[in-house]
MDTraj code that builds the backbone (N, CA, C; nanometers):
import mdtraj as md
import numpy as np

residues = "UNK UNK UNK UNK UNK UNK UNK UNK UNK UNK UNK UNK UNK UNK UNK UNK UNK UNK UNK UNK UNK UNK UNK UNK UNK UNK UNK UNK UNK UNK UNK UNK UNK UNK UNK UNK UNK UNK UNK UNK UNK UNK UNK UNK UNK UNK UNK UNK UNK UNK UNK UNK UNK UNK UNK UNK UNK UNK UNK UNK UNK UNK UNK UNK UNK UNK UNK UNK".split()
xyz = np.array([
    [-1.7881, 7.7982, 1.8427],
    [-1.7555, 7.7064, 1.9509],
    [-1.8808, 7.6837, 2.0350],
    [-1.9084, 7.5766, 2.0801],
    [-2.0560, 7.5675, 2.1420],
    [-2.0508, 7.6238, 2.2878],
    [-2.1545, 7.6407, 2.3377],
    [-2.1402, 7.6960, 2.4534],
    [-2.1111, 7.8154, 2.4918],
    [-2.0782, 7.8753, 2.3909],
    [-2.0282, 8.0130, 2.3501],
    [-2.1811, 8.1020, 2.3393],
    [-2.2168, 8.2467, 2.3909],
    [-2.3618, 8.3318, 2.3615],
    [-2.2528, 8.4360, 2.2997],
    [-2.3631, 8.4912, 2.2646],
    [-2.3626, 8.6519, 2.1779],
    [-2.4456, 8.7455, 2.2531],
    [-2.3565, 8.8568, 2.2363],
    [-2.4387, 9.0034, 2.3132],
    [-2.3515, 9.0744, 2.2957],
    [-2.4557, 9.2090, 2.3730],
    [-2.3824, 9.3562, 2.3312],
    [-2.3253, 9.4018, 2.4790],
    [-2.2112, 9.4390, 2.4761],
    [-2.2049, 9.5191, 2.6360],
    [-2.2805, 9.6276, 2.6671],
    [-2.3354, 9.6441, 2.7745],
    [-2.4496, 9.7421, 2.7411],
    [-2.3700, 9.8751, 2.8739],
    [-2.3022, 9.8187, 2.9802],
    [-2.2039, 9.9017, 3.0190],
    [-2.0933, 9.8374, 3.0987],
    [-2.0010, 9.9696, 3.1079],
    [-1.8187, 9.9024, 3.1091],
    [-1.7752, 10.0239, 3.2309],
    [-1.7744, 9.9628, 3.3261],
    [-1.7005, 10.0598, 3.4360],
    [-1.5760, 10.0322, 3.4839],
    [-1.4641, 10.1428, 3.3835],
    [-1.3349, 10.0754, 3.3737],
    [-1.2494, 10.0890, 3.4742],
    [-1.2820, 10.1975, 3.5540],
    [-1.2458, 10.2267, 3.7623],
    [-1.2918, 10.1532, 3.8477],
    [-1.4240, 10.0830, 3.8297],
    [-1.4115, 9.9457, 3.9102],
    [-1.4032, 9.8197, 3.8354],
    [-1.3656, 9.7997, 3.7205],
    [-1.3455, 9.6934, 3.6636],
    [-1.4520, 9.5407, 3.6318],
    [-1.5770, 9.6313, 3.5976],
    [-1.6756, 9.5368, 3.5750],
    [-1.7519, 9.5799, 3.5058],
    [-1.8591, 9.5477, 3.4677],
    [-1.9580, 9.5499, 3.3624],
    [-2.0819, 9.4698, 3.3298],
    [-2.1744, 9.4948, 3.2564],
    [-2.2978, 9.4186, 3.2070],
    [-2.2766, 9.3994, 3.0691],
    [-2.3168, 9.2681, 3.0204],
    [-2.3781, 9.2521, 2.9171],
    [-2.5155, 9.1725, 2.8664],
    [-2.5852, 9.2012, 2.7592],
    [-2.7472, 9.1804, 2.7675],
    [-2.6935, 9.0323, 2.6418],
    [-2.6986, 8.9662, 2.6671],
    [-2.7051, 8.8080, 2.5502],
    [-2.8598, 8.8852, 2.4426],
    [-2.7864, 8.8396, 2.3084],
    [-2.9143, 8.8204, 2.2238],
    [-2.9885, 8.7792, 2.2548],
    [-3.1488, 8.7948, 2.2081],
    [-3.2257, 8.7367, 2.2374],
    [-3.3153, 8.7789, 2.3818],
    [-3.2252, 8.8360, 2.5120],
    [-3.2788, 8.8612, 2.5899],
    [-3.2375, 9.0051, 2.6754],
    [-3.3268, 9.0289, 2.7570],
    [-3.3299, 9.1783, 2.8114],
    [-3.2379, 9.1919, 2.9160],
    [-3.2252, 9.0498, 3.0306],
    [-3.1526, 9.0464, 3.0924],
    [-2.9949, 9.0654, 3.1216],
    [-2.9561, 9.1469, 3.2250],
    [-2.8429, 9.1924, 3.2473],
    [-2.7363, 9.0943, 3.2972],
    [-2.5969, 9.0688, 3.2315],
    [-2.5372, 8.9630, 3.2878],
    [-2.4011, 9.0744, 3.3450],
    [-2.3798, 9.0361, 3.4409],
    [-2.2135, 9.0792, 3.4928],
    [-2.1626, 9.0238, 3.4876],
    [-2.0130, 9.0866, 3.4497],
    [-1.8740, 9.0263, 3.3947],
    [-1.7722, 9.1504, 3.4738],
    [-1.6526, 9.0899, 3.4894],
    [-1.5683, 9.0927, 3.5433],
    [-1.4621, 9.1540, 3.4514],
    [-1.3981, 9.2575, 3.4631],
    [-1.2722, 9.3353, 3.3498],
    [-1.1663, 9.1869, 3.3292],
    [-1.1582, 9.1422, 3.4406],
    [-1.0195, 8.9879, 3.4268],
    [-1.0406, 8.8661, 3.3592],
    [-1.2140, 8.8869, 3.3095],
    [-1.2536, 8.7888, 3.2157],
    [-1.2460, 8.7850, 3.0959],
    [-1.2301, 8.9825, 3.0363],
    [-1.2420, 8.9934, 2.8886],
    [-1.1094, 8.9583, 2.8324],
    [-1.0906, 8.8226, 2.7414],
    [-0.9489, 8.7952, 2.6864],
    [-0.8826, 8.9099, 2.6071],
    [-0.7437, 8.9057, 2.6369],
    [-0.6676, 9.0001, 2.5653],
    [-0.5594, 9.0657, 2.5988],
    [-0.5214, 9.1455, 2.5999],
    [-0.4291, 9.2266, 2.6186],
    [-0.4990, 9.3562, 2.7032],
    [-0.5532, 9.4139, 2.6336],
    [-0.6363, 9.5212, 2.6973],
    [-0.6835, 9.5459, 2.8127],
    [-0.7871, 9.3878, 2.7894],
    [-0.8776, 9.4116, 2.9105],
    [-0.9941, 9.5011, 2.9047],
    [-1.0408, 9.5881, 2.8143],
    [-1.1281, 9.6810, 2.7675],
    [-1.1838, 9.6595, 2.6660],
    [-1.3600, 9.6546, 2.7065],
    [-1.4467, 9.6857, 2.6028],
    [-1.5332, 9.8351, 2.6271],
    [-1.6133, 9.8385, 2.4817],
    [-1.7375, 9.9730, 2.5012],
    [-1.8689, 9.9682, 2.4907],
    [-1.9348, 9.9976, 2.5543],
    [-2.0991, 10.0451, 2.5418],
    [-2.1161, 10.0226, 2.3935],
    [-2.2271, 9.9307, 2.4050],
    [-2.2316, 9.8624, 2.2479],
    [-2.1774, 9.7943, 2.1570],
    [-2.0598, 9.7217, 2.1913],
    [-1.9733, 9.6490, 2.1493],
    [-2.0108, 9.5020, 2.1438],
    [-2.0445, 9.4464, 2.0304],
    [-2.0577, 9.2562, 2.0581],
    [-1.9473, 9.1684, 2.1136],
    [-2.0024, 9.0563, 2.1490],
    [-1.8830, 9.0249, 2.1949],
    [-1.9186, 8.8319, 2.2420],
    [-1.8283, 8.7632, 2.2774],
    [-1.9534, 8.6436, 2.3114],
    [-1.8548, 8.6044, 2.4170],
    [-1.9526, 8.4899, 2.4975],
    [-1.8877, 8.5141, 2.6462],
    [-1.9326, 8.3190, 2.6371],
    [-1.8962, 8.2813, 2.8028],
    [-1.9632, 8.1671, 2.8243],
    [-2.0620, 8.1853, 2.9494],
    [-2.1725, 8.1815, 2.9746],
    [-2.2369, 8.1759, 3.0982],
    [-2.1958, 8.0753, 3.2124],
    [-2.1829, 8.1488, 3.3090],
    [-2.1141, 8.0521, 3.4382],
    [-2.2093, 8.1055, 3.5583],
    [-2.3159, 7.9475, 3.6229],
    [-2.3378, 8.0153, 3.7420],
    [-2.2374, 8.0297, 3.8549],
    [-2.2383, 8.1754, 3.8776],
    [-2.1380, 8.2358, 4.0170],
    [-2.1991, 8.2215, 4.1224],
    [-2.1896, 8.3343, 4.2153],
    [-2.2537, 8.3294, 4.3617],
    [-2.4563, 8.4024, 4.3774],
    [-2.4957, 8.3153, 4.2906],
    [-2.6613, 8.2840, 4.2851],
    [-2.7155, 8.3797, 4.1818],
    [-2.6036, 8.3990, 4.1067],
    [-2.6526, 8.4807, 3.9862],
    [-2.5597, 8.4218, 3.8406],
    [-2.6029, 8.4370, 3.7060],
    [-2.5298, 8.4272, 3.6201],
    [-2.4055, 8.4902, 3.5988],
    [-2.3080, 8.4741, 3.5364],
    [-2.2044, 8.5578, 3.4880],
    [-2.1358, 8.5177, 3.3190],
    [-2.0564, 8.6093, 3.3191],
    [-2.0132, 8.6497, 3.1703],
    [-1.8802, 8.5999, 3.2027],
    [-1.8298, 8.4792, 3.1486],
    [-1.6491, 8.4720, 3.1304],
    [-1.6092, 8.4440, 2.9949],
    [-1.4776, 8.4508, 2.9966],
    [-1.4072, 8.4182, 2.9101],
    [-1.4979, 8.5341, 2.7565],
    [-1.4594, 8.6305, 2.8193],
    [-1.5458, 8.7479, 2.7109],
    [-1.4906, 8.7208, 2.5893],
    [-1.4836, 8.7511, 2.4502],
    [-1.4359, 8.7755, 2.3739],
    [-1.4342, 8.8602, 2.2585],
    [-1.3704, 8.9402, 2.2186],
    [-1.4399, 9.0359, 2.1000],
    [-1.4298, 8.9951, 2.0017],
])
top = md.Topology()
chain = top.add_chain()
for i, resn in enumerate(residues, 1):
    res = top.add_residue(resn, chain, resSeq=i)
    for name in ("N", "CA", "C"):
        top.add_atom(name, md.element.get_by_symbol(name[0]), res)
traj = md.Trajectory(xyz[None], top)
């Protein structure tokens, strides 16, 4: 689907309900939100791929619509 990146979660803090992930290709850290990853769950892990859409938020990038 276009518009769609690829990356790894690089960490998942499931007591406050957020996280980073690094997009292929680059070093940079994106935050995402636990209410973004689609599913049932709601839970991913440290090292897990996954692809997201980039959305600028409040003056930084973000990770939505996660997907595994």
């Amino acid at each position: 689907m276009e518009g769609r990146s690829k990356g790894f979660v690089q960490s998942f803090n499931r007591r406050g309900g957020y996280g980073f992930v690094v997009p292929v290709g680059s070093e940079e850290q994106v935050y995402f939100s636990a209410e973004d990853i689609e599913g049932a769950e709601r839970t991913v892990s440290e090292g897990q791929q996954v692809s997201f859409v980039l959305v600028l938020g409040d003056g930084r990038f973000e990770a939505k619509e996660i997907r595994l």
